[in-house]
KOLBAFI-896398 format. One record per residue (C-alpha): residue in three letters; x, y, z. Coordinates in pm, 1 decimal. Example, Ala and Ser with C-alpha at 12.3 -4.5 7.8 and 13.67 -1.06 7.14 Angstrom:
<rec><residuo>ALA</residuo><east>1230.0</east><north>-450.0</north><up>780.0</up></rec>
<rec><residuo>SER</residuo><east>1367.0</east><north>-106.0</north><up>714.0</up></rec>
END
This chain:
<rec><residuo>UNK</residuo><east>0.0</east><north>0.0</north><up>0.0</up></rec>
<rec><residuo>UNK</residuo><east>105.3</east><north>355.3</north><up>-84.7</up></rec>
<rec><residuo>UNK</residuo><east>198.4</east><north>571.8</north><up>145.3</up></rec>
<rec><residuo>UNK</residuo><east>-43.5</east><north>857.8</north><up>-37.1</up></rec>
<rec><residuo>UNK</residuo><east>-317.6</east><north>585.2</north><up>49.9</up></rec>
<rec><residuo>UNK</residuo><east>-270.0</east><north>649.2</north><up>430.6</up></rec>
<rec><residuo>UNK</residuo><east>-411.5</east><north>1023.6</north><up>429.4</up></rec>
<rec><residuo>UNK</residuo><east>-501.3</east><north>1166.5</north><up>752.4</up></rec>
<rec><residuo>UNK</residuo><east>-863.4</east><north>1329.3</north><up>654.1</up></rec>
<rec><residuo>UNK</residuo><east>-899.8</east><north>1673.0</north><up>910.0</up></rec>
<rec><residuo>UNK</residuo><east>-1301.6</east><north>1655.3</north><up>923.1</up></rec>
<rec><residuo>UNK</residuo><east>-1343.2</east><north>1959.9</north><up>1077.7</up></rec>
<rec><residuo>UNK</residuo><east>-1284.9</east><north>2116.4</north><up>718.7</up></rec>
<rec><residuo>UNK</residuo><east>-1538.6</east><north>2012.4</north><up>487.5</up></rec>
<rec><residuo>UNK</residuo><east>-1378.1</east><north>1935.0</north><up>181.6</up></rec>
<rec><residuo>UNK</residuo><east>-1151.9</east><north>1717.4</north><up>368.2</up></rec>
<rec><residuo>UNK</residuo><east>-1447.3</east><north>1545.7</north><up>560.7</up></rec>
<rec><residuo>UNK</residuo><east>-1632.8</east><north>1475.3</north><up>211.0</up></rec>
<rec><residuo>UNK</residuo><east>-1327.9</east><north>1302.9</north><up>62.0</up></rec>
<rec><residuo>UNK</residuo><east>-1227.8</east><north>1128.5</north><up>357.9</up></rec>
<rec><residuo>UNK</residuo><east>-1580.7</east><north>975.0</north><up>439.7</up></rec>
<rec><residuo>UNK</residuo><east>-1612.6</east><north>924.0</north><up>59.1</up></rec>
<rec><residuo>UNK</residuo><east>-1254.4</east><north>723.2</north><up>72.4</up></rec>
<rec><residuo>UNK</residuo><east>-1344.8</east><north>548.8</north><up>375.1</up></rec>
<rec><residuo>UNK</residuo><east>-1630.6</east><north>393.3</north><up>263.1</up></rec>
<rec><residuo>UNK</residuo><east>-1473.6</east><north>271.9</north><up>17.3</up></rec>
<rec><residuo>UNK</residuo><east>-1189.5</east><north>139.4</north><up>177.9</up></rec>
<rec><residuo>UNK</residuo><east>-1425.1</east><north>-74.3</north><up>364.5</up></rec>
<rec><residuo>UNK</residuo><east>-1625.1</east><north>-190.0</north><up>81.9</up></rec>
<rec><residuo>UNK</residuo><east>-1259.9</east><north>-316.5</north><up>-81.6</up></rec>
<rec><residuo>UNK</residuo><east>-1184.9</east><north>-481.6</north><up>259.9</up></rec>
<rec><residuo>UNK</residuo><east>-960.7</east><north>-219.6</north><up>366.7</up></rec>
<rec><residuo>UNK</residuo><east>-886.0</east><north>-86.1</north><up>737.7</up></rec>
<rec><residuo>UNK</residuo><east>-976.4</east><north>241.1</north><up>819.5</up></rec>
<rec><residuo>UNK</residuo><east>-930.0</east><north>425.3</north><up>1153.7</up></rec>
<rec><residuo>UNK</residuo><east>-1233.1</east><north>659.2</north><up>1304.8</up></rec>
<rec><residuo>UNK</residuo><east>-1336.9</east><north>862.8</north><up>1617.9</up></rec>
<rec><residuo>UNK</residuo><east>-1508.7</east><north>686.7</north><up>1881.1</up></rec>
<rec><residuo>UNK</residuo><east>-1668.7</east><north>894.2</north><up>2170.1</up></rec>
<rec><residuo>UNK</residuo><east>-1407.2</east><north>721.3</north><up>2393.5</up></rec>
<rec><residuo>UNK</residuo><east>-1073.2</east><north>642.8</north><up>2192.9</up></rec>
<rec><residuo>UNK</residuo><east>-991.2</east><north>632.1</north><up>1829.9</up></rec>
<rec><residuo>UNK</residuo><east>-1089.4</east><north>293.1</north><up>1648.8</up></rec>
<rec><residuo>UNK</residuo><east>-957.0</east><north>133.7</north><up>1323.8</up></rec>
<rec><residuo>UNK</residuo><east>-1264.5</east><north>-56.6</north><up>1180.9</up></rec>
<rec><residuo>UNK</residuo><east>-1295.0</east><north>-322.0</north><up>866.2</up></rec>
<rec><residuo>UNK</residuo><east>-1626.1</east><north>-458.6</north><up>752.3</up></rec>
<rec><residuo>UNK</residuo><east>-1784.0</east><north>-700.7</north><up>1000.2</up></rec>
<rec><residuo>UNK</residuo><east>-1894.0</east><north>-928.4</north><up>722.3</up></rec>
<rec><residuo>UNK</residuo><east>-1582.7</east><north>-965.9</north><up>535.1</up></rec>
<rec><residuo>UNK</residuo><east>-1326.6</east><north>-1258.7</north><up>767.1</up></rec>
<rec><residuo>UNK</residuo><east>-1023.9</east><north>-1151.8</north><up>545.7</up></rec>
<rec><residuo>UNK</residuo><east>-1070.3</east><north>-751.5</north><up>631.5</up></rec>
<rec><residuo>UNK</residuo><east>-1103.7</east><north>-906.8</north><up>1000.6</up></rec>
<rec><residuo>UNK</residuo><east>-820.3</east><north>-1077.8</north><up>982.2</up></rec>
<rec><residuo>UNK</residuo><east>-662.6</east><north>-782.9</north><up>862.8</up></rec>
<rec><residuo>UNK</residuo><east>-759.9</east><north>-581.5</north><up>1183.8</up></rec>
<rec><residuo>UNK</residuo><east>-664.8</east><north>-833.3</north><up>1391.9</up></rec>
<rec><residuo>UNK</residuo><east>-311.2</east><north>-859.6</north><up>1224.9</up></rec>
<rec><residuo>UNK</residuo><east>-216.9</east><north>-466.3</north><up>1258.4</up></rec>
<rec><residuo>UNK</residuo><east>-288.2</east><north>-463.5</north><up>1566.1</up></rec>
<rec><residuo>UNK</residuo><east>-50.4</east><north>-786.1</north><up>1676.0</up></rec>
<rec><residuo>UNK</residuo><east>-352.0</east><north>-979.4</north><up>1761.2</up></rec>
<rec><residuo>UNK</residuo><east>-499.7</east><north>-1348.4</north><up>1665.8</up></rec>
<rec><residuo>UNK</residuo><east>-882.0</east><north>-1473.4</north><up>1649.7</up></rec>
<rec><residuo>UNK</residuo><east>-884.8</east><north>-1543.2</north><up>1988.6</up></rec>
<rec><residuo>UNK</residuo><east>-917.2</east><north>-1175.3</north><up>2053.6</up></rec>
<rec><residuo>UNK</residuo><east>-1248.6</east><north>-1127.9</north><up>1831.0</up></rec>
<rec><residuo>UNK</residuo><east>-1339.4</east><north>-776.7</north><up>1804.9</up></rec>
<rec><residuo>UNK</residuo><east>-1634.9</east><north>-558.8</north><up>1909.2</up></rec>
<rec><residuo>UNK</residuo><east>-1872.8</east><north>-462.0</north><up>1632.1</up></rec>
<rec><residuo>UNK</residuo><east>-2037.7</east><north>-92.7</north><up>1638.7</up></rec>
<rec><residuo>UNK</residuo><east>-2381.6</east><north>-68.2</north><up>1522.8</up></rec>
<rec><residuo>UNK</residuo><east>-2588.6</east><north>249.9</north><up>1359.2</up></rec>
<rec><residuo>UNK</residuo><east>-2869.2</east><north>206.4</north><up>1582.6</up></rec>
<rec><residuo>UNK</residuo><east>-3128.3</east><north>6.5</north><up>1750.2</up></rec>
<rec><residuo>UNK</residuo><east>-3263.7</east><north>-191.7</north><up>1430.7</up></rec>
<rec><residuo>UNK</residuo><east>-2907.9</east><north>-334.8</north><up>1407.3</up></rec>
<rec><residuo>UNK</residuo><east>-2943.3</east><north>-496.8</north><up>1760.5</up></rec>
<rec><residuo>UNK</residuo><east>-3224.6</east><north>-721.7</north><up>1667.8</up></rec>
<rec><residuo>UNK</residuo><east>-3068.8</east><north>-782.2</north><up>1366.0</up></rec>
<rec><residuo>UNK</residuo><east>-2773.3</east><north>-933.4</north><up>1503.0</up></rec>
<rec><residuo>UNK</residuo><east>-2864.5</east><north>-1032.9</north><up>1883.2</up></rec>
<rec><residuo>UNK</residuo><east>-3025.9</east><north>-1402.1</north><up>1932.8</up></rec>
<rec><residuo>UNK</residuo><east>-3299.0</east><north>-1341.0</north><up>2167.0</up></rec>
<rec><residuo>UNK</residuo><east>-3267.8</east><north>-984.7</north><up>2315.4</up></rec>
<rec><residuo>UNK</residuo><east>-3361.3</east><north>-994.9</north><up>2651.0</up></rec>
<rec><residuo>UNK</residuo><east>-3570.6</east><north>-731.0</north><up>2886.1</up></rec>
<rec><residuo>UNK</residuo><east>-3235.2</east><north>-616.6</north><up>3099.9</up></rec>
<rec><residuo>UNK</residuo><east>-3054.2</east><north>-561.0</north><up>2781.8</up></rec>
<rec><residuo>UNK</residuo><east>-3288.9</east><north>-327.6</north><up>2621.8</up></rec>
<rec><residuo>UNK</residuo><east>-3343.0</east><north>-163.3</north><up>2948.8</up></rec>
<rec><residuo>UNK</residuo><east>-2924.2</east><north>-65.7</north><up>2926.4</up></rec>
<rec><residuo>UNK</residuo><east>-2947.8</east><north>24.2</north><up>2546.7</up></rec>
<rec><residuo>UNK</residuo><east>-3254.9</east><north>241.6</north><up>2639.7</up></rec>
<rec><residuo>UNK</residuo><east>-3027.7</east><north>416.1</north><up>2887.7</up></rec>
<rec><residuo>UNK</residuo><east>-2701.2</east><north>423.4</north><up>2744.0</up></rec>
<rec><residuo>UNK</residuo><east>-2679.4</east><north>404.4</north><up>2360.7</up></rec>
<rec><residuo>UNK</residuo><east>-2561.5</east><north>588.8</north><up>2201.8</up></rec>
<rec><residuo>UNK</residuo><east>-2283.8</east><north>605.6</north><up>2403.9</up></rec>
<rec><residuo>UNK</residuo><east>-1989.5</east><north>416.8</north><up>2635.8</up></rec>
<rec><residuo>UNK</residuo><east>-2161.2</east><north>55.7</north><up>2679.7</up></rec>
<rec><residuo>UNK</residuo><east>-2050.5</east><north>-272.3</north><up>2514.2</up></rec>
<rec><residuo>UNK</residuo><east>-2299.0</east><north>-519.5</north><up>2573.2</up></rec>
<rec><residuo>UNK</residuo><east>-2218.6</east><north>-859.9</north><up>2485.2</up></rec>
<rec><residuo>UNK</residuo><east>-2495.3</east><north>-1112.3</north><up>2345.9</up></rec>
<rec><residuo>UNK</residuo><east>-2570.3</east><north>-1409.7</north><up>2149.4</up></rec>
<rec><residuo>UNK</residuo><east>-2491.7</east><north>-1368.3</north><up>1788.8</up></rec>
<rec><residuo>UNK</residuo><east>-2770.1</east><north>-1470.2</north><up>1540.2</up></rec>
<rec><residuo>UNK</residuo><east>-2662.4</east><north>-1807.2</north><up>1436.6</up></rec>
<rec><residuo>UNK</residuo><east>-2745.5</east><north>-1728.4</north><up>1069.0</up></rec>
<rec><residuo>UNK</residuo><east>-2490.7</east><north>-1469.5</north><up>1059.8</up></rec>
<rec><residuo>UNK</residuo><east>-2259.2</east><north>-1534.7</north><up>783.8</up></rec>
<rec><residuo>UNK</residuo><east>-1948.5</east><north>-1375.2</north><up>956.6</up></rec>
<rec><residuo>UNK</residuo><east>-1632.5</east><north>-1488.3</north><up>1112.6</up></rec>
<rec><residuo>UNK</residuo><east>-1503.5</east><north>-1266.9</north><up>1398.6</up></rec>
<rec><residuo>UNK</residuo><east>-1277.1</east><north>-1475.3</north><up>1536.1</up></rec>
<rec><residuo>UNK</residuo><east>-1314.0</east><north>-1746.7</north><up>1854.7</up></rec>
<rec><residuo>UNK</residuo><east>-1623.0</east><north>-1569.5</north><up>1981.4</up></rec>
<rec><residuo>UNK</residuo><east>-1799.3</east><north>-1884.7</north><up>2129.4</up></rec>
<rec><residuo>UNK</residuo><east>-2130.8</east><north>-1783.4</north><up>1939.3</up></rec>
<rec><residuo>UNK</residuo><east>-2150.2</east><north>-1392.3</north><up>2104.6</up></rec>
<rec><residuo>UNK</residuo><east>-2105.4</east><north>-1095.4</north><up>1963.9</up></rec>
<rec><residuo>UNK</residuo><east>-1993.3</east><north>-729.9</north><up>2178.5</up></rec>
<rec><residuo>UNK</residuo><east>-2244.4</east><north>-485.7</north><up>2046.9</up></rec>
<rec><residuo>UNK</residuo><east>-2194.2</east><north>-111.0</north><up>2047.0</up></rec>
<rec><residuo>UNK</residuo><east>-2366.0</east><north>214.8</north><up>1928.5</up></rec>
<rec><residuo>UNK</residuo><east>-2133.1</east><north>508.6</north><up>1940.2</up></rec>
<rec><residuo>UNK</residuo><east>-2245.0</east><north>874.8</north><up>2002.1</up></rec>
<rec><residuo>UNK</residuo><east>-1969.3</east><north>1012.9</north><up>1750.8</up></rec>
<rec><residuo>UNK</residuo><east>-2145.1</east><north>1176.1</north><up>1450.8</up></rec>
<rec><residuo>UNK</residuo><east>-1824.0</east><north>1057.2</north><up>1259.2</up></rec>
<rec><residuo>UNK</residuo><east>-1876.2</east><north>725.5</north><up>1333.6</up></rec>
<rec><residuo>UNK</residuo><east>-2312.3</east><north>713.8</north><up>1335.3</up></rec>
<rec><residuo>UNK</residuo><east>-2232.5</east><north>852.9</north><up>991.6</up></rec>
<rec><residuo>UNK</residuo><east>-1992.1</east><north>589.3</north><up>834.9</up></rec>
<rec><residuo>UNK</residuo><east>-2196.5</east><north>305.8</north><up>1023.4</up></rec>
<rec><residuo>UNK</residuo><east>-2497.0</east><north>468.6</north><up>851.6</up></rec>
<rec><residuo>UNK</residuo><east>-2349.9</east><north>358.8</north><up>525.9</up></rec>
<rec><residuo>UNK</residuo><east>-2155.7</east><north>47.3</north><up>540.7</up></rec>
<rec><residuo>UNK</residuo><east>-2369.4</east><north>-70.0</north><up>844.7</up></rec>
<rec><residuo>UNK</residuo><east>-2186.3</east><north>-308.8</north><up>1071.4</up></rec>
<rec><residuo>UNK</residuo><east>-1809.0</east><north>-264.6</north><up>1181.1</up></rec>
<rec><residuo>UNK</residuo><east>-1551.1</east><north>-457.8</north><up>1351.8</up></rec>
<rec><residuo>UNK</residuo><east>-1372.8</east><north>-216.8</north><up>1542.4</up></rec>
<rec><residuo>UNK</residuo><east>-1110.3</east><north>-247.5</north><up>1805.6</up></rec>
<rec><residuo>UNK</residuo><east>-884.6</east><north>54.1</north><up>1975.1</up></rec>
<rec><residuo>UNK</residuo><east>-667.7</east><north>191.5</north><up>1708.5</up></rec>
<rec><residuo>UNK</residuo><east>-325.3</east><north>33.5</north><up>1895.5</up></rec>
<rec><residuo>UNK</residuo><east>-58.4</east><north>-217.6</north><up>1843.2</up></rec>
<rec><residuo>UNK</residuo><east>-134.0</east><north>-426.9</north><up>2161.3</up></rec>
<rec><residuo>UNK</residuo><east>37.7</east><north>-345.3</north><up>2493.6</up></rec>
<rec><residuo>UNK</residuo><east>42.7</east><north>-2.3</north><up>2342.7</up></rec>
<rec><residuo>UNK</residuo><east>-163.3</east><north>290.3</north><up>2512.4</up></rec>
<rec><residuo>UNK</residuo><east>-518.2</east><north>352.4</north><up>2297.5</up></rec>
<rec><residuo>UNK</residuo><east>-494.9</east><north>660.4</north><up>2104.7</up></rec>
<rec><residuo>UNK</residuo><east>-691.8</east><north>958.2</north><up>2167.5</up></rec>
<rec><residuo>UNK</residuo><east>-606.9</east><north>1116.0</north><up>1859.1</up></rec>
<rec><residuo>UNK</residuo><east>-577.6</east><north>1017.2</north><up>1427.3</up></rec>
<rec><residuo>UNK</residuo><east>-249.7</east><north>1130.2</north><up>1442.7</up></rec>
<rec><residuo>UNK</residuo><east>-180.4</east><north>902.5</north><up>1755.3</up></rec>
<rec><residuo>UNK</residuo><east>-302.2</east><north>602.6</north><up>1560.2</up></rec>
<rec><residuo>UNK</residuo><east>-126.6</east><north>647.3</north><up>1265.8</up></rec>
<rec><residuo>UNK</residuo><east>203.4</east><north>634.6</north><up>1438.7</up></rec>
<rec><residuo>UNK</residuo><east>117.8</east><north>313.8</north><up>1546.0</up></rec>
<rec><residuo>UNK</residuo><east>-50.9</east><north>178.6</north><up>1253.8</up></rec>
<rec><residuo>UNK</residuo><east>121.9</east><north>322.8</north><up>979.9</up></rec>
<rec><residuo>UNK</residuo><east>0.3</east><north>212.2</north><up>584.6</up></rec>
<rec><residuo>UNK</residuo><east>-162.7</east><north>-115.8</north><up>708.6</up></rec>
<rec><residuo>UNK</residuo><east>-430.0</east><north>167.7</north><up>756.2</up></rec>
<rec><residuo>UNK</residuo><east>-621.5</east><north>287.1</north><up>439.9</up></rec>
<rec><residuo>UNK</residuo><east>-783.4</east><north>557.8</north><up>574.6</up></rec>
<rec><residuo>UNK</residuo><east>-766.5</east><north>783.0</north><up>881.2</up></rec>
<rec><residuo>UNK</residuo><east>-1060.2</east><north>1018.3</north><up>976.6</up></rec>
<rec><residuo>UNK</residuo><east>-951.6</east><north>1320.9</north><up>1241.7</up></rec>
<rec><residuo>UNK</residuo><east>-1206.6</east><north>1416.2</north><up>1444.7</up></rec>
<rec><residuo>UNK</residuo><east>-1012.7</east><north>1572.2</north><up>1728.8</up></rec>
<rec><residuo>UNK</residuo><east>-951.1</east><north>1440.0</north><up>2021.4</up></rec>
<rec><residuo>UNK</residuo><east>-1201.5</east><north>1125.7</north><up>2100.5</up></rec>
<rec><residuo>UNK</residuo><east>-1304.5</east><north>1063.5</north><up>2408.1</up></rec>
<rec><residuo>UNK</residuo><east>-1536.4</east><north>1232.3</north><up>2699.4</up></rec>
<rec><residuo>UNK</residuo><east>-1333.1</east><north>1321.0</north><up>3038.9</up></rec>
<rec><residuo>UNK</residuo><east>-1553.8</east><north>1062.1</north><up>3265.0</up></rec>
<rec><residuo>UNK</residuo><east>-1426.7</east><north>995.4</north><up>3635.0</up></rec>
<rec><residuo>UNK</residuo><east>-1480.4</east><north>645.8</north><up>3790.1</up></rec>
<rec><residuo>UNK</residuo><east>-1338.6</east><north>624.1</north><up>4193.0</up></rec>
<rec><residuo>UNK</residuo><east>-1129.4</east><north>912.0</north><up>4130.4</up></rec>
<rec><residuo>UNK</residuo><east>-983.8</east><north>789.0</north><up>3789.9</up></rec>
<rec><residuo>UNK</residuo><east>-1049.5</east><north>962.9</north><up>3456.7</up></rec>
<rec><residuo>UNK</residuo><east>-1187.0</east><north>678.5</north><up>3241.8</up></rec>
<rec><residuo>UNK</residuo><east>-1171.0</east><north>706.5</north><up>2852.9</up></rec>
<rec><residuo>UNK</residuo><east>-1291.1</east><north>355.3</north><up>2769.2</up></rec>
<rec><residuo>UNK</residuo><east>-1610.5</east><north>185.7</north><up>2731.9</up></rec>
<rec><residuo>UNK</residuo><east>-1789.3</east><north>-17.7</north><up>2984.3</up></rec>
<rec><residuo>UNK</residuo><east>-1813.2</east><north>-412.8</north><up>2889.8</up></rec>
<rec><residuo>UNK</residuo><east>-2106.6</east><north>-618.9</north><up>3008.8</up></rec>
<rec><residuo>UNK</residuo><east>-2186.6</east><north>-977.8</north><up>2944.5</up></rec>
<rec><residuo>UNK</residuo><east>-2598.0</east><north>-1025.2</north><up>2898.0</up></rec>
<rec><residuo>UNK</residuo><east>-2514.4</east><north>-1396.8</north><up>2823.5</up></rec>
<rec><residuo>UNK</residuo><east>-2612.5</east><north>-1523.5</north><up>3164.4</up></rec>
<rec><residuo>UNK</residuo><east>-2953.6</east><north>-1370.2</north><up>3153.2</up></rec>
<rec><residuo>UNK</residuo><east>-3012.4</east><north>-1648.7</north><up>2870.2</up></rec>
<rec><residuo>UNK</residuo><east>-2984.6</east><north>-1928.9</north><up>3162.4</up></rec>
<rec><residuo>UNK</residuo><east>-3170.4</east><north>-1721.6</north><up>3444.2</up></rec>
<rec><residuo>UNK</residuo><east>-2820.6</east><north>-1564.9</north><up>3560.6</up></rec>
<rec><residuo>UNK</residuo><east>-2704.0</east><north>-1225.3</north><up>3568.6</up></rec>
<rec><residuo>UNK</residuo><east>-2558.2</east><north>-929.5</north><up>3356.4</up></rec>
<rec><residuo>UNK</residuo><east>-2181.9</east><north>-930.6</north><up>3470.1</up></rec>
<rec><residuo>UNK</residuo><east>-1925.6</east><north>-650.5</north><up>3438.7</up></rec>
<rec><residuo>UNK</residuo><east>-1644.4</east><north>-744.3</north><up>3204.0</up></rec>
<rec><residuo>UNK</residuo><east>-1398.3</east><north>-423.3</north><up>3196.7</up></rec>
<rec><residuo>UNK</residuo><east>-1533.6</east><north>-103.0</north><up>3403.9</up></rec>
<rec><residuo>UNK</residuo><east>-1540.9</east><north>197.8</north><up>3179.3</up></rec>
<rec><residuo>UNK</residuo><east>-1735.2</east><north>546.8</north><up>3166.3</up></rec>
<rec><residuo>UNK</residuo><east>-2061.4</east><north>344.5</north><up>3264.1</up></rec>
<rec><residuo>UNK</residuo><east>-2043.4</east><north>291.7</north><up>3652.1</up></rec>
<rec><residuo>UNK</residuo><east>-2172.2</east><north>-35.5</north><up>3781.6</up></rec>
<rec><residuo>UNK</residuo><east>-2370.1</east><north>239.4</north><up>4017.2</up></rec>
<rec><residuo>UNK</residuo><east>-2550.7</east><north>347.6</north><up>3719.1</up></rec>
<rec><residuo>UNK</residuo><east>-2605.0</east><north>-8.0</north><up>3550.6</up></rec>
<rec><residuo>UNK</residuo><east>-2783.7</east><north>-137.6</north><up>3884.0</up></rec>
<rec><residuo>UNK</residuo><east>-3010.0</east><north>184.6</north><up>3904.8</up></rec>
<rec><residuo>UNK</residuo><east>-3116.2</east><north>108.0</north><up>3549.4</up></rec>
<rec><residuo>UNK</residuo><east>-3188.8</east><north>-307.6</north><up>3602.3</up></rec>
<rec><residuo>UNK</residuo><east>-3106.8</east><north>-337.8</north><up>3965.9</up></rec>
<rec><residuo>UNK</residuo><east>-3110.2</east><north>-704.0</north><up>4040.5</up></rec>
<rec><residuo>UNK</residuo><east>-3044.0</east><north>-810.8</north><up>3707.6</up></rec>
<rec><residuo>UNK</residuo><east>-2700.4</east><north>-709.9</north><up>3758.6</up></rec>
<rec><residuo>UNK</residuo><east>-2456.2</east><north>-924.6</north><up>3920.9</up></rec>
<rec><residuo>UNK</residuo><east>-2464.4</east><north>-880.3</north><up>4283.9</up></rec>
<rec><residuo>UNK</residuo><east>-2054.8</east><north>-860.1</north><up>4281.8</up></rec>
<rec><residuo>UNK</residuo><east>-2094.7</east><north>-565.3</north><up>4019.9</up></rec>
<rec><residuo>UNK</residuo><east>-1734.4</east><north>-417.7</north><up>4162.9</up></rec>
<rec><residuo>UNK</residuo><east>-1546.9</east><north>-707.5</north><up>4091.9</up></rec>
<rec><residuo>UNK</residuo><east>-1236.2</east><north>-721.1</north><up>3856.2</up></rec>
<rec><residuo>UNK</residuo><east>-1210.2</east><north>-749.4</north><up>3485.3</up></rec>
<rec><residuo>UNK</residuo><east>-1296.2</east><north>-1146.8</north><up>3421.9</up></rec>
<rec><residuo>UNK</residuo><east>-1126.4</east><north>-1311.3</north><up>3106.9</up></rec>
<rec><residuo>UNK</residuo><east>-1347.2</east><north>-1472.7</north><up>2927.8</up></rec>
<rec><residuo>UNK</residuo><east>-1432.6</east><north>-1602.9</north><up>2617.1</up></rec>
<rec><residuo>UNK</residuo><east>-1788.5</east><north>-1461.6</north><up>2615.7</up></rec>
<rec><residuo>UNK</residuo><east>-1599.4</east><north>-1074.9</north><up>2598.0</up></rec>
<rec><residuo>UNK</residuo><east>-1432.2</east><north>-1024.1</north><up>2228.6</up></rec>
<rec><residuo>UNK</residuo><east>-1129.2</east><north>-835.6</north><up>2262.8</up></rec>
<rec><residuo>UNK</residuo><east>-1250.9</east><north>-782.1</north><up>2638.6</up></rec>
<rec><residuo>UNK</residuo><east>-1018.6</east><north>-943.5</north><up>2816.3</up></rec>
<rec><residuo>UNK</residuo><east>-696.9</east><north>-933.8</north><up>2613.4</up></rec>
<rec><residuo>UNK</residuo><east>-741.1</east><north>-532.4</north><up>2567.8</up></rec>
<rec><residuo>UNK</residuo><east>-802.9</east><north>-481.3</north><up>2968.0</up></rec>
<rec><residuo>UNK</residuo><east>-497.4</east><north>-720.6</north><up>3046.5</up></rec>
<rec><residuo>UNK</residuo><east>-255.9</east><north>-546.0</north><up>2733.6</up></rec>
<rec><residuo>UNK</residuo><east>-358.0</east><north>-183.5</north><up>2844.2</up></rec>
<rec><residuo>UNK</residuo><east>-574.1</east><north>-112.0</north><up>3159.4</up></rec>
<rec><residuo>UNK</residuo><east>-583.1</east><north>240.2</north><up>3154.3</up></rec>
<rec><residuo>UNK</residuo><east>-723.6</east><north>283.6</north><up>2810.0</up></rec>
<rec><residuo>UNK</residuo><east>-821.9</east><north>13.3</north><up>2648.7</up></rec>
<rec><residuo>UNK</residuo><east>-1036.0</east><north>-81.4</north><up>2302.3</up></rec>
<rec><residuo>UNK</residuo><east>-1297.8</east><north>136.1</north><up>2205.3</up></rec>
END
């Protein structure tokens, strides 16, 4: 790849956001990488429908299938679309919280033709609140997006950021400023979204909290009390339920994926 095919798009100028959104779409439509704002860190996405552009994330970022990324959604239509059996609790949280910093995590609809990676059958659903983002999702739908990082690297907060990383195995980069919201969790500024597994509820068991984020545990219980594991504060659990979960909170605590 070219380096002139590894443009940094500034989308506060208009011109620059036309061409780069026009560029990035296609990028993803030829399988390509592409990195975007999140509302918590950058993200560098590939069509969630195409294994090979998966892959391809998976690869720049020094990771293998048993780190399945999250997938960011355009809106609520998507959920049903790709979620086995949405239960109460879980629309209760994406009633609350999307768009926004929550990854739920659900059973994938087993007539999804997709490969992800190891996820066990789940999927981690997200709907961002980044216009950037809503907008690209708006027209190649589904993503598979992780934080814009090598692994064991710091998640950037910023295109520029990103592309130091990720150099040319990068299409596309979109600069939307600095990503993120300034959200403080017991005293710590948290950047990163909060993961929750809605698995359990399947069985009769209970949301748990895979990686604390900008969504406090005190908020989750206020929205499905009891429905939330009664150990809410525990630590991150590794598990194979979480995509990308558990490797990105044990690589890089304090900012992990998107």
């Amino acid at each position: 790849m070219g380096a002139d095919m590894a443009r940094i798009y500034d989308c506060s100028v208009d011109t620059e956001l036309l061409t780069g959104m026009r560029l990035a779409r296609s990028a993803v439509g030829r399988g390509e990488l592409v990195v975007i704002p999140t509302d918590t860190v950058y993200g560098v996405a590939a069509d969630a429908f195409t294994p090979a552009a998966v892959r391809k994330l998976l690869a720049a970022k020094g990771r293998g299938p048993g780190s399945p990324p999250p997938v960011l959604i355009p809106g609520l239509p998507t959920l049903d679309a790709l979620a086995e059996n949405v239960h109460g609790a879980v629309r209760d949280l994406v009633e609350a919280f999307w768009p926004g910093g929550l990854t739920i995590v659900v059973r994938a609809q087993h007539s999804l033709a997709w490969d992800l990676g190891e996820t066990h059958g789940t999927v981690a659903l997200r709907m961002p609140s980044n216009r950037i983002a809503l907008e690209l999702l708006a027209e190649t739908g589904p993503l598979a997006v992780s934080s814009a990082n090598l692994t064991g690297r710091p998640a950037p907060s910023s295109a520029a950021q990103a592309e130091a990383m990720l150099g040319e195995s990068v299409a596309v980069y979109l600069d939307g400023g600095d990503a993120g919201t300034d959200y403080t969790l017991d005293g710590l500024v948290e950047t990163s979204s909060t993961i929750v597994d809605a698995t359990p509820l399947d069985t009769g068991g209970a949301v748990r909290i895979l990686r604390h984020g900008v969504v406090p545990a005190a908020r989750l219980r206020e929205v499905i009390g009891d429905a939330l594991e009664a150990d809410a504060a525990a630590s991150v659990t590794r598990d194979a339920a979480a995509p990308d979960a558990a490797a990105d909170a044990a690589d890089d605590r304090a900012a992990p994926g998107s």
